[in-house]
N, C-alpha and C positions, 0 to 999 in steps of 0.2 A: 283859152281858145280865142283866137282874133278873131273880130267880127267885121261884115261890109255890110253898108248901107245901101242898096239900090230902091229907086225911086224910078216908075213905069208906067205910063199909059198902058189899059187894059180895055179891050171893048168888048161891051155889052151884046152878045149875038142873040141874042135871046130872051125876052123876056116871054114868063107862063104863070098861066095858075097854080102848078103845082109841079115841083122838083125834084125826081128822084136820083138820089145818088146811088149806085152799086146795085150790077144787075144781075143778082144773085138771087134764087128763091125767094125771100123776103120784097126785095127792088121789081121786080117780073110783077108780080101780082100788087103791089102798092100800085106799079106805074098805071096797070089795065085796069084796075079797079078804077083808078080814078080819073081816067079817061073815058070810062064804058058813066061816069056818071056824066059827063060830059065837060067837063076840064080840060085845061089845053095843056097838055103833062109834055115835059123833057125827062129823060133818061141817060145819067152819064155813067159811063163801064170802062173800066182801065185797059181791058181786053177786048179784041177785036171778035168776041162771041157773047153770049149771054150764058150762063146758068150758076155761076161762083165755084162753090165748094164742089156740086155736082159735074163738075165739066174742067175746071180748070184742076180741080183739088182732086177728083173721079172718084169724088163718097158717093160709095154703091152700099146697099140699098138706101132709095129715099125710102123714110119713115116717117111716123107712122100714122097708116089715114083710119084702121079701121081698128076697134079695140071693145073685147066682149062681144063681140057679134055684130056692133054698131058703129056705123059711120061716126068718124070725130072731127075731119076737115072735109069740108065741101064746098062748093060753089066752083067759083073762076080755078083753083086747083086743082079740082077732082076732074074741071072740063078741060084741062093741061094734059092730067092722066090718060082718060078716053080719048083724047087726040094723039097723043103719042103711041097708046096702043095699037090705034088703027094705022097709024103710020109703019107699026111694026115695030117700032123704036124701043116699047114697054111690056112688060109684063109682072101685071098685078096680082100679087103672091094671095092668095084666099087661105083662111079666113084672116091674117091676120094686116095687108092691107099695106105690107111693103112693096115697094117697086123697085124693081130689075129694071135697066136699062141699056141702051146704046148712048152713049153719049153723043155723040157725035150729031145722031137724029133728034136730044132732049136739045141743042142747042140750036138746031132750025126749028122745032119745034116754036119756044120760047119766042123766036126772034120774027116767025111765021103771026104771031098771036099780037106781038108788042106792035109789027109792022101795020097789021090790021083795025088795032086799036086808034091811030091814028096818031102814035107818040114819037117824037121826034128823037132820035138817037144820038148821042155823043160818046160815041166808042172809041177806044184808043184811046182815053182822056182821064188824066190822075189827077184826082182832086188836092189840091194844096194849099188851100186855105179859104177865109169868107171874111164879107166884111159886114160888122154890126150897126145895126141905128143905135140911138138913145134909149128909145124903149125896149131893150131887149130882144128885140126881131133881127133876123136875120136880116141882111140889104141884097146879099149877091154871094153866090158861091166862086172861087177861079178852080179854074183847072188846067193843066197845060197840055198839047198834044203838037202834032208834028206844025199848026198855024199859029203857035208860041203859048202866053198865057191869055185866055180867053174869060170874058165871065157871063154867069144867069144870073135873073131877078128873080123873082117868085115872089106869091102872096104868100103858099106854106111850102115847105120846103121836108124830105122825110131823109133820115140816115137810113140807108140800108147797106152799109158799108163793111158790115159784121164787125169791127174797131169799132164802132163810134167815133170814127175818124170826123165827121160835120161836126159833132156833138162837143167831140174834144177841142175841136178848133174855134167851138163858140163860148169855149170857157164852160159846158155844162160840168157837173160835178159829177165825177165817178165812183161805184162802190168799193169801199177799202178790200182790198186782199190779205189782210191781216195776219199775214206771212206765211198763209199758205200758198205754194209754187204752185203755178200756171200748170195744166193738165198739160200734155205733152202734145207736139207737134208728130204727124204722121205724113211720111208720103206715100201715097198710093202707086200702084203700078197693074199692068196688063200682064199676063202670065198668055202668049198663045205655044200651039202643042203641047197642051196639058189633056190627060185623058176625062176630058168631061162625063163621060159617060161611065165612069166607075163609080161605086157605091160609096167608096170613099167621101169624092171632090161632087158627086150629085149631091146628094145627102147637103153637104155642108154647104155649096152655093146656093143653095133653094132659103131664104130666111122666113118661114111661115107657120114657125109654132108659137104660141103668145106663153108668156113667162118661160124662157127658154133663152140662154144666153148660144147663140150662133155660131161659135166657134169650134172650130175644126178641132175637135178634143185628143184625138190620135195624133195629130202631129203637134197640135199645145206638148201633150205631154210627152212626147219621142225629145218634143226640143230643149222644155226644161230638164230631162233628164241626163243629155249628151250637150248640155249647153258649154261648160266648160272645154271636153275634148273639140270642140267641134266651132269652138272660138266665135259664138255667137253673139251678137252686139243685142243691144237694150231692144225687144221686141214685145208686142202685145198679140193675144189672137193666138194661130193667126183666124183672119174672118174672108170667106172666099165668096162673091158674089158674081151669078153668071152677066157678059155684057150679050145676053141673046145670041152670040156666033160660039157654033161645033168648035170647040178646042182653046175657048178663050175664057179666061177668069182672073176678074179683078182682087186683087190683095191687099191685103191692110195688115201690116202685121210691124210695119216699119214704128220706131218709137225714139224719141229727143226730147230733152229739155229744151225751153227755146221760149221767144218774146218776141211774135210776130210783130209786136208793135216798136220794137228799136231793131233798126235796120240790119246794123253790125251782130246783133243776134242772131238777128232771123236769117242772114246771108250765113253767117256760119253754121245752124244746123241746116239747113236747105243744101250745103256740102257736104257733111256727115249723113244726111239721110239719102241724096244719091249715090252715096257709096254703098250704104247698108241697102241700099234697092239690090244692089247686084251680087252684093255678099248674101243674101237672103234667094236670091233665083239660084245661086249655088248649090247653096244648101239642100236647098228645096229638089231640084235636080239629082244631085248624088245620094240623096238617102230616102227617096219616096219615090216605085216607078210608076206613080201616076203623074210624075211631072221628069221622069227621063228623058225626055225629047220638048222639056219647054225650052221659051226665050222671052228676051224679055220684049212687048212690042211696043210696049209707052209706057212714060213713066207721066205724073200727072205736072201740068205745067208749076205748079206751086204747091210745097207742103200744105198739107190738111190742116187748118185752125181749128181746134175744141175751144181755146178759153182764150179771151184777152180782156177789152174791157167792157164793164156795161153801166150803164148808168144808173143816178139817183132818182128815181121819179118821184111822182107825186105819192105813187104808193107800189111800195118794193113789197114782191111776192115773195113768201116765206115757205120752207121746204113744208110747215105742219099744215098752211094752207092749200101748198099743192097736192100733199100725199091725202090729205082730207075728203079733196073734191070739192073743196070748197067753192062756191058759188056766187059769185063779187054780182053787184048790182049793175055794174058796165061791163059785165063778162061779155068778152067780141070773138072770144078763138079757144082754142080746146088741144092740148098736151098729151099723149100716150104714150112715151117713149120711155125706157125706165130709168131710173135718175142714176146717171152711166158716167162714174168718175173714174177717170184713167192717172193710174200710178204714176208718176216722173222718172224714179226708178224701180228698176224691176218689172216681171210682166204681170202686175196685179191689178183687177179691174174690182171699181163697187158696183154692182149693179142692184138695185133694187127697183124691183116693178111692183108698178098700181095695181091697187085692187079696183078702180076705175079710173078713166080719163077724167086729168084737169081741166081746170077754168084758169081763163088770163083777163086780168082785168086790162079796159082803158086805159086807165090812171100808170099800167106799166111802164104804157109806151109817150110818156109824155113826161118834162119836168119844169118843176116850179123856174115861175119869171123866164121865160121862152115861149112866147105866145104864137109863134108860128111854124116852133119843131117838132116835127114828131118821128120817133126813133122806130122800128120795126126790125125782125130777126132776131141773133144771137147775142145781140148788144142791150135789150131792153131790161128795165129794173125789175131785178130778181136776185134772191139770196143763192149763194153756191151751188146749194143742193138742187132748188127748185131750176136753175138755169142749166144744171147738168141735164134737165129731160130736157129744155124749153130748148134747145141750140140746134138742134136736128131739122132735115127739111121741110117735111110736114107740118112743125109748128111753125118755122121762118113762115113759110107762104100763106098760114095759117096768117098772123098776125099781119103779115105786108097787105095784103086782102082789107082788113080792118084799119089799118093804117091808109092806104089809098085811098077808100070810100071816106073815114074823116075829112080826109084834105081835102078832098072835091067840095066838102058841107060847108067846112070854113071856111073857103076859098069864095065860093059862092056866098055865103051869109054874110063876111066880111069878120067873123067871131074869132076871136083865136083858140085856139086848141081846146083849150082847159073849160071852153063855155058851148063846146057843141052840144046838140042835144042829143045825149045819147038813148032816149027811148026811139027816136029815128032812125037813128045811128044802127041800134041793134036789130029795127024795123028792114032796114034796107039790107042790112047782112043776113037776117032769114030768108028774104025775098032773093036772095043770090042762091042761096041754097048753104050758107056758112050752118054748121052743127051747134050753137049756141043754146 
């Protein structure tokens, strides 16, 4: 491969206390956490909205906040929830504490809340690399947008990138995949002119029974049955979630192997799976007449990521301490979702749910010799199984939450990561209202 050297002046637009990259579930709640401590926080998003996988990706339902009858995520997320509902935007499934949404409304929502907080935006703007000091800190993040390549300083700086795209760029270490393949890429899409109001597709968009896998069992099995005649490509599900509007429902059912984090991958099934969007409204159309008169009305801007990379931290959670409930002495955030492995090929799911809600330690979201990064969402250190709950939105915003309020501590004490003190730390996260 031939290479070119370029050498460039870059200016510094910005310097702040604290950095968030990727304004996704996890990013959203890092950034207001840690301006609400009072921090002078940036926020950079590749896309000219906020919400990541929720909005760009349209993973419907966010899960999960409530588990056995008890709140698991609270504070600045649950006050996301209650604003979006009364906006009209939400609707919070009881007892079990999923959200229905509009999308459209979660992404003024977010952007209504980040504006308020006081945090400065850098939207449209793809992060492409950093530069390091000698001691291991980060110096400045660049990223490039339509005013060329631009860069931030910061005192701590958080990935919420869902790659570990900062984290990979500052050389941190990631955990081995030890040859098992990447959970499959999905894309979502809108189904409007679907008869919501049938028992069928009610039933199956409502997601509000706890230990109960969601999917629409009637047509699962009508499809693995006629899957051959009927020339069906690799699907999961399928899983139908209402977006709040008469005759519209979100689908998940689309399935690829794929490597969000190499390009040429990921642009190749990102073709493959808008094709199988339309081959799948087909389908769906000709053999089911609660979807005779659909269409399809959006498809989501970018495939659905489950799995890419996540990091080494200081202490990697293991599935026996997650499925345990085990209870880490810097536990900042709390897990319910069921450790939910998706097949590569075929339409086979693991699903196995908690007999209670997880604990997430500190120490996840942080790794050795990086004294000013801290990771948050579906990138932090966790074993396979344990990162199959931990990746869903409820726990991202869960931990960006706890990852924000860090960085305001350090940022302010002058400490780096690994030396906060976290009986404060946990102090200030009950005082938010976080379920710890």
């Amino acid at each position: 491969m031939r290479e070119i050297t370029i050498t460039k002046q870059v200016a510094v637009v910005g310097s702040y206390d604290v950095v968030v990259v990727g304004g996704g579930p996890a990013g959203v709640f890092a950034a207001i956490a840690a301006a609400r401590e009072g921090a002078k926080v940036a926020l950079v998003e590749r896309f000219g909205f906020l919400g990541g996988m929720a909005t760009a990706g349209l993973v419907m339902p966010l899960s999960v906040f409530t588990y056995q009858n008890k709140r698991v995520i609270g504070g600045i997320p649950y006050e996301f929830l209650e604003r979006l509902e009364a906006m009209g935007g939400g609707y919070i499934e009881k007892p079990l504490g999923n959200v229905a949404f509009d999308p459209e409304l979660y992404k003024l929502c977010m952007q209504r809340m980040v504006l308020e907080a006081g945090i400065e935006l850098y939207m449209n703007s793809y992060l492409s690399g950093c530069t390091m000091g000698e001691d291991g800190k980060i110096d400045s993040i660049l990223f490039e947008n339509k005013n060329g390549t631009e860069a931030l300083t910061a005192k701590i700086f958080i990935d919420c990138t869902g790659d570990a795209d900062l984290a990979a760029m500052a050389g941190v270490p990631m955990q081995e995949q030890n040859g098992e393949p990447l959970q499959p890429l999905s894309t979502y899409f809108v189904l409007a002119g679907v008869d919501t109001a049938s028992p069928l597709v009610f039933e199956a968009m409502h997601h509000n029974k706890q230990g109960e896998n969601c999917h629409c069992l009637p047509i699962r099995e009508y499809l693995l049955e006629h899957a051959e005649q009927l020339n069906i490509p690799e699907f999961g599900g399928p899983w139908f979630c209402t977006t709040l509007h008469e005759g519209c429902v979100a689908v998940n059912m689309t399935r690829t192997a794929g490597n969000a984090c190499d390009n040429r991958d990921y642009t190749a099934a990102e073709c493959r799976l808008r094709e199988d969007v339309y081959r799948m409204a087909d389908i769906l159309r000709n053999n089911f007449k609660e979807f005779e008169n659909c269409y399809v009305a959006s498809v989501a801007t970018q495939a659905g990521v489950r799995e890419t990379r996540r990091i080494k931290g200081v202490h990697t959670m293991t599935a026996e301490e997650y499925v345990s409930g085990y209870r880490y002495e810097d536990s900042i955030s709390r897990g319910a979702h069921p450790i939910d492995i998706h097949a590569t090929k075929g339409s086979s799911q693991i699903a196995h749910f908690l007999e209670q809600a997880a604990y997430v330690p500190y120490r996840a979201l942080i790794a050795e010799e990086y004294p000013n990064l801290l990771v948050a969402g579906r990138s932090l250190s966790a074993d396979r199984k344990a990162f199959a709950s931990m990746r869903v939105q409820a726990s991202c915003m869960g931990t960006g939450q706890a990852a924000g309020v860090a960085a305001a501590m350090c940022a302010e004490s002058g400490c780096g990561v690994k030396d906060v003190d976290i009986e404060a730390l946990v102090k200030k996260l009950r005082d938010l209202g976080a379920q710890i």
